[in-house]
ROBA-286846 format. One record per residue (C-alpha): residue number from 1; residue in three letters; x, z, y. Coordinates in nm, 2 decimals. Last residue first. Layout:
<nugus>
+-----+-----+--------+--------+--------+
!   n ! res !   east !     up !  north !
+-----+-----+--------+--------+--------+
! NUM ! ALA !      X !      Z !      Y !
...
+-----+-----+--------+--------+--------+
</nugus>
This chain:
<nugus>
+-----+-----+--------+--------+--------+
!   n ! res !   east !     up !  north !
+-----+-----+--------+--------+--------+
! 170 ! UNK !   2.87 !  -5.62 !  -3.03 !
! 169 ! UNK !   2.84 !  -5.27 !  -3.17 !
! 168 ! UNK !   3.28 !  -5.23 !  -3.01 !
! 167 ! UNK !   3.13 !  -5.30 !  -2.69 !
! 166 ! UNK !   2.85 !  -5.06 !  -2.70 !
! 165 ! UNK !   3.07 !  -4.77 !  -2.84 !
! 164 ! UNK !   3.35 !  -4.85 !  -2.53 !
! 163 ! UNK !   3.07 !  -4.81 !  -2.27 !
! 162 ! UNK !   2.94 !  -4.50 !  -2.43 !
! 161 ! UNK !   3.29 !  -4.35 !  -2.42 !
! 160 ! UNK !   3.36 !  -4.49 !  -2.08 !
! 159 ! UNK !   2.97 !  -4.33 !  -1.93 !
! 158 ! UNK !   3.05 !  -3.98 !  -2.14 !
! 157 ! UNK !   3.39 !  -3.92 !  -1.94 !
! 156 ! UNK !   3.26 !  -3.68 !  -1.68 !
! 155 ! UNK !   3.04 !  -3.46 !  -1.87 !
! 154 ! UNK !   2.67 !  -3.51 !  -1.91 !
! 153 ! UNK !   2.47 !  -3.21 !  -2.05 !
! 152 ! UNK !   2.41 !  -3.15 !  -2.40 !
! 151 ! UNK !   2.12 !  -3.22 !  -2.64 !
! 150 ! UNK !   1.94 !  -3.53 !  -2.43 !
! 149 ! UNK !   2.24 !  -3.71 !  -2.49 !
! 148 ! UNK !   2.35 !  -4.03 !  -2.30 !
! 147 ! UNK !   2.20 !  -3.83 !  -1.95 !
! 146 ! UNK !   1.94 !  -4.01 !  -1.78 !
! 145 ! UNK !   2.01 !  -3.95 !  -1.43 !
! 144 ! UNK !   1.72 !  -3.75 !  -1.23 !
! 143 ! UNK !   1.50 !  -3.91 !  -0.96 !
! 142 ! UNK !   1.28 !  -3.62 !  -0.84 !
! 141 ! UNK !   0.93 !  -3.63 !  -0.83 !
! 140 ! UNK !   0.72 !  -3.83 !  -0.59 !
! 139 ! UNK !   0.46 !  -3.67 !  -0.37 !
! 138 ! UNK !   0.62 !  -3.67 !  -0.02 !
! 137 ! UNK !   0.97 !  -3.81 !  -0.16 !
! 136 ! UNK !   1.26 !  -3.69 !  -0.30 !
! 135 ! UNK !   1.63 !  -3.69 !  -0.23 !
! 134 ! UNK !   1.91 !  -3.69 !  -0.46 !
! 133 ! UNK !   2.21 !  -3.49 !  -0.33 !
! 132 ! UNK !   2.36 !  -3.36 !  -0.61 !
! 131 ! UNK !   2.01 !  -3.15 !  -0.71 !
! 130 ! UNK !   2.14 !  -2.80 !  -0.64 !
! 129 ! UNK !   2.20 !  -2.91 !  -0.29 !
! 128 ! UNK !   1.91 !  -3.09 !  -0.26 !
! 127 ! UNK !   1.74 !  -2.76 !  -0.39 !
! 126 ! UNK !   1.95 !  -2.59 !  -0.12 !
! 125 ! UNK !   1.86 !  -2.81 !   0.18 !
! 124 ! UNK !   1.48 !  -2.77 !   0.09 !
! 123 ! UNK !   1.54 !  -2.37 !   0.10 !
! 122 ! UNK !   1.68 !  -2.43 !   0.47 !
! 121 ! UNK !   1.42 !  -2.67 !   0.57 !
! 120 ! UNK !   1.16 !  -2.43 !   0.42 !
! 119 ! UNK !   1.34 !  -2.09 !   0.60 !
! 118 ! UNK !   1.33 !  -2.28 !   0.91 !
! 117 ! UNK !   0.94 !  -2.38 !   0.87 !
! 116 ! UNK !   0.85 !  -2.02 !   0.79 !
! 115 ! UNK !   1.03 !  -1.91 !   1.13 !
! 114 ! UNK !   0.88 !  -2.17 !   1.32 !
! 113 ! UNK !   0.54 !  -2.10 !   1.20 !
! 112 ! UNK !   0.59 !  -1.71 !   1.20 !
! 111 ! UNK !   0.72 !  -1.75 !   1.59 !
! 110 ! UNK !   0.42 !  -1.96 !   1.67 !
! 109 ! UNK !   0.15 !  -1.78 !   1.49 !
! 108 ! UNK !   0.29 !  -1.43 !   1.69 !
! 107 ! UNK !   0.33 !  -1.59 !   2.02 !
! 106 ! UNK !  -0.05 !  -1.74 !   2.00 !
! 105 ! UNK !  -0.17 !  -1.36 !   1.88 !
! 104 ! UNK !   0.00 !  -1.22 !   2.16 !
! 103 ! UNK !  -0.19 !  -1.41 !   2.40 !
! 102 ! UNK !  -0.49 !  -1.39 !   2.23 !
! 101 ! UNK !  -0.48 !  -1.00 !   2.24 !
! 100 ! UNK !  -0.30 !  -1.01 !   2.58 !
!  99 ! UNK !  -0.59 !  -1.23 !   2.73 !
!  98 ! UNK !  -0.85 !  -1.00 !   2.54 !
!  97 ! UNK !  -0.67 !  -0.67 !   2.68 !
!  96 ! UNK !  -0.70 !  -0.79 !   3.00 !
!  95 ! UNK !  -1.03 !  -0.88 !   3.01 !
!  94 ! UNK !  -1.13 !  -0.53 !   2.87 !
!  93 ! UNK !  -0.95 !  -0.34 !   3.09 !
!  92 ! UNK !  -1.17 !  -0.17 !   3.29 !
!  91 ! UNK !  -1.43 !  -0.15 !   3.01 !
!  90 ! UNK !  -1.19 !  -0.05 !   2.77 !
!  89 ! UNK !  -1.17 !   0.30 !   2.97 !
!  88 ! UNK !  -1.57 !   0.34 !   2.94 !
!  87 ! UNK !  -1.55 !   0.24 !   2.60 !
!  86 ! UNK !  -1.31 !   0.45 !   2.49 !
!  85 ! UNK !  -1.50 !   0.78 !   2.67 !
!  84 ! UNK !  -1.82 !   0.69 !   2.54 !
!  83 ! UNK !  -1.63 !   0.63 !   2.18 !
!  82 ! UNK !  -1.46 !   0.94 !   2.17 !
!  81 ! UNK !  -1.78 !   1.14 !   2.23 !
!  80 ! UNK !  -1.91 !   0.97 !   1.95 !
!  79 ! UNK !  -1.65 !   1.01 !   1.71 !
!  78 ! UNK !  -1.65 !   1.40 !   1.79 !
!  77 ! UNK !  -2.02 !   1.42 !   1.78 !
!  76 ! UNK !  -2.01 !   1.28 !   1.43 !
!  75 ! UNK !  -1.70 !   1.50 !   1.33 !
!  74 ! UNK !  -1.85 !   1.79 !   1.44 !
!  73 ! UNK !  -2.21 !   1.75 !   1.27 !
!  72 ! UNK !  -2.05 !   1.64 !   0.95 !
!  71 ! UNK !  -1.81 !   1.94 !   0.96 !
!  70 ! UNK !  -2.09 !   2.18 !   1.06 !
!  69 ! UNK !  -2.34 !   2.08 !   0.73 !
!  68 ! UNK !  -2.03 !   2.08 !   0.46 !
!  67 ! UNK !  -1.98 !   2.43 !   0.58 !
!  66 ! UNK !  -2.29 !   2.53 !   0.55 !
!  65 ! UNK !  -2.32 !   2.33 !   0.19 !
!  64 ! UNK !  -2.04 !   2.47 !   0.07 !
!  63 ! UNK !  -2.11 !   2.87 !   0.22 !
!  62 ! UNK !  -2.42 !   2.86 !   0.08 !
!  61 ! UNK !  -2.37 !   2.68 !  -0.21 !
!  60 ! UNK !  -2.09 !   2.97 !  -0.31 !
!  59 ! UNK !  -2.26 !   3.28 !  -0.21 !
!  58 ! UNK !  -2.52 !   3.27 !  -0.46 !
!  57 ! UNK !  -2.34 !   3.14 !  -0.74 !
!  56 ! UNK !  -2.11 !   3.50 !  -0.68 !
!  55 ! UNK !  -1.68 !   3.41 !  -0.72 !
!  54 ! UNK !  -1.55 !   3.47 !  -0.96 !
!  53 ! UNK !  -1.21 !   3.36 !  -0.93 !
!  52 ! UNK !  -1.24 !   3.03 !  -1.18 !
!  51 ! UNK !  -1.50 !   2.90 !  -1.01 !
!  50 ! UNK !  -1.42 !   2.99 !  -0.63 !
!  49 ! UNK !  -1.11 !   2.79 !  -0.71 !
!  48 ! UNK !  -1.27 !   2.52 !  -0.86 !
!  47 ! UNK !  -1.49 !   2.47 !  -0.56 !
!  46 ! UNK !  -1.27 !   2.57 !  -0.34 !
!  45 ! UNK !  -1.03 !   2.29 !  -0.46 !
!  44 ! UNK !  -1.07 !   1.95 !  -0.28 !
!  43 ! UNK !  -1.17 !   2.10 !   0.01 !
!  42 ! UNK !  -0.86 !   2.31 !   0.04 !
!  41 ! UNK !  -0.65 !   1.99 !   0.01 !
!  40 ! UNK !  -0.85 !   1.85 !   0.31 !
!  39 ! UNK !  -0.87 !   2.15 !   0.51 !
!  38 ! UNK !  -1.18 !   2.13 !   0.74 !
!  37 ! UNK !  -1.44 !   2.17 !   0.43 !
!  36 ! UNK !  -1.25 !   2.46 !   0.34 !
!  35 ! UNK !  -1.33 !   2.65 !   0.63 !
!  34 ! UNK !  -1.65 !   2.76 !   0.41 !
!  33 ! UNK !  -1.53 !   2.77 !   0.13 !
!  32 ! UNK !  -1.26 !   3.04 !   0.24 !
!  31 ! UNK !  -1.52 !   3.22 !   0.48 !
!  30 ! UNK !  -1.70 !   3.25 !   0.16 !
!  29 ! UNK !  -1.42 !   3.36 !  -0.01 !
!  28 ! UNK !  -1.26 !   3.61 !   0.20 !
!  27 ! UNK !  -1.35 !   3.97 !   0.05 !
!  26 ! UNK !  -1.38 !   3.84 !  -0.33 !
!  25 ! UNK !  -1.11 !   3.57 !  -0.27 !
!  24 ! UNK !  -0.87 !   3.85 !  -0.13 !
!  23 ! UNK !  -0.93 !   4.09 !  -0.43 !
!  22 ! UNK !  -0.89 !   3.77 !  -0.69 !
!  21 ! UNK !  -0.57 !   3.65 !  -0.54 !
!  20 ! UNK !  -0.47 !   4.01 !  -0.54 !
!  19 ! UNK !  -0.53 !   4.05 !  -0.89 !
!  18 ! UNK !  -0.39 !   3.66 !  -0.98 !
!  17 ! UNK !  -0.08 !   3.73 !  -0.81 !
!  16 ! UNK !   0.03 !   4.04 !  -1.03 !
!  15 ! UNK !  -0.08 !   3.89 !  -1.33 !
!  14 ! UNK !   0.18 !   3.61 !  -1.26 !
!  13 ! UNK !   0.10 !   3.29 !  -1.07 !
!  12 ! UNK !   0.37 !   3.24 !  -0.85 !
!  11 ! UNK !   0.67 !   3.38 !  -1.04 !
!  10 ! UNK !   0.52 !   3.35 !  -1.35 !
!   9 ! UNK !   0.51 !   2.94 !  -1.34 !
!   8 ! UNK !   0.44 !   2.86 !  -1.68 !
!   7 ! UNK !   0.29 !   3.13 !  -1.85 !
!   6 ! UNK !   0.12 !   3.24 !  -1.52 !
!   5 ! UNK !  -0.02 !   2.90 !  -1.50 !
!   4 ! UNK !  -0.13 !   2.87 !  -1.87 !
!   3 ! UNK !  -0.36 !   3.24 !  -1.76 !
!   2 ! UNK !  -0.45 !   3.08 !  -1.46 !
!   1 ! UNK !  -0.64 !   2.80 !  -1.62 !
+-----+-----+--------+--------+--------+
</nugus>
């Protein structure tokens, strides 16, 4: 893995980098894994990392699972010390956080109803528009002239030149 690396990027993964990469993983590495649990992208490679450096079996699942071990114990007294200390400040203000929650949740429906019902009168306006005028109906579909030829659309002297074909047919 290094070795592509090198060829690809050899100004941060040359032989040069790799040796001392290697020297500080074998003094550091354990520590390295083992703070690695509290670095996310670290987590994600000490395992590969210590892999491909060399790093003893022995020492590796010690320091992992150590390490795994004191960051689920900190985090879960963490959370729980920050919920006693939320819920005894929510408990001052619980009422009157729910009567602003419900509050602003009532302001919030009421300006997204009017708002939507703006942008449908205006979009409703614009189809009408579109339409010439023609209104429709709760439920009914639009009333559309016929044109005289399905193929192409009506143009303004059609209605005289059909009127003068049916009068000369009779």
């Amino acid at each position: 893995m290094f070795g592509w690396l090198g060829c690809r990027f050899p100004r941060h993964f040359g032989p040069g980098h790799l040796a001392l990469a290697e020297r500080v993983f074998t003094r550091h590495g354990t520590r390295a894994v083992f703070f690695g649990r509290f670095i996310t992208l670290l987590r994600i490679f000490a395992g590969p990392l210590a892999g491909s450096l060399r790093m003893p079996y022995g020492r590796f699942p010690a320091a992992n699972a150590s390490g795994g071990i004191v960051w689920a114990t900190r985090m879960t007294y963490l959370i729980w010390f920050l919920g006693v200390a939320a819920e005894r400040w929510l408990t001052r203000f619980s009422w009157l956080a729910l009567i602003a929650a419900v509050t602003g949740g009532v302001v919030i429906t009421l300006l997204v109803k009017r708002k939507t019902a703006a942008l449908a009168r205006r979009a409703e306006a614009e189809a009408s528009a579109a339409r010439g005028g023609q209104r429709t109906g709760p439920g009914r579909r639009p009333i559309f002239r016929k044109p005289t030829d399905s193929r192409r659309p009506e143009r303004p002297g059609d209605r005289e030149a059909a009127s003068d074909a049916a009068t000369a047919r009779t």
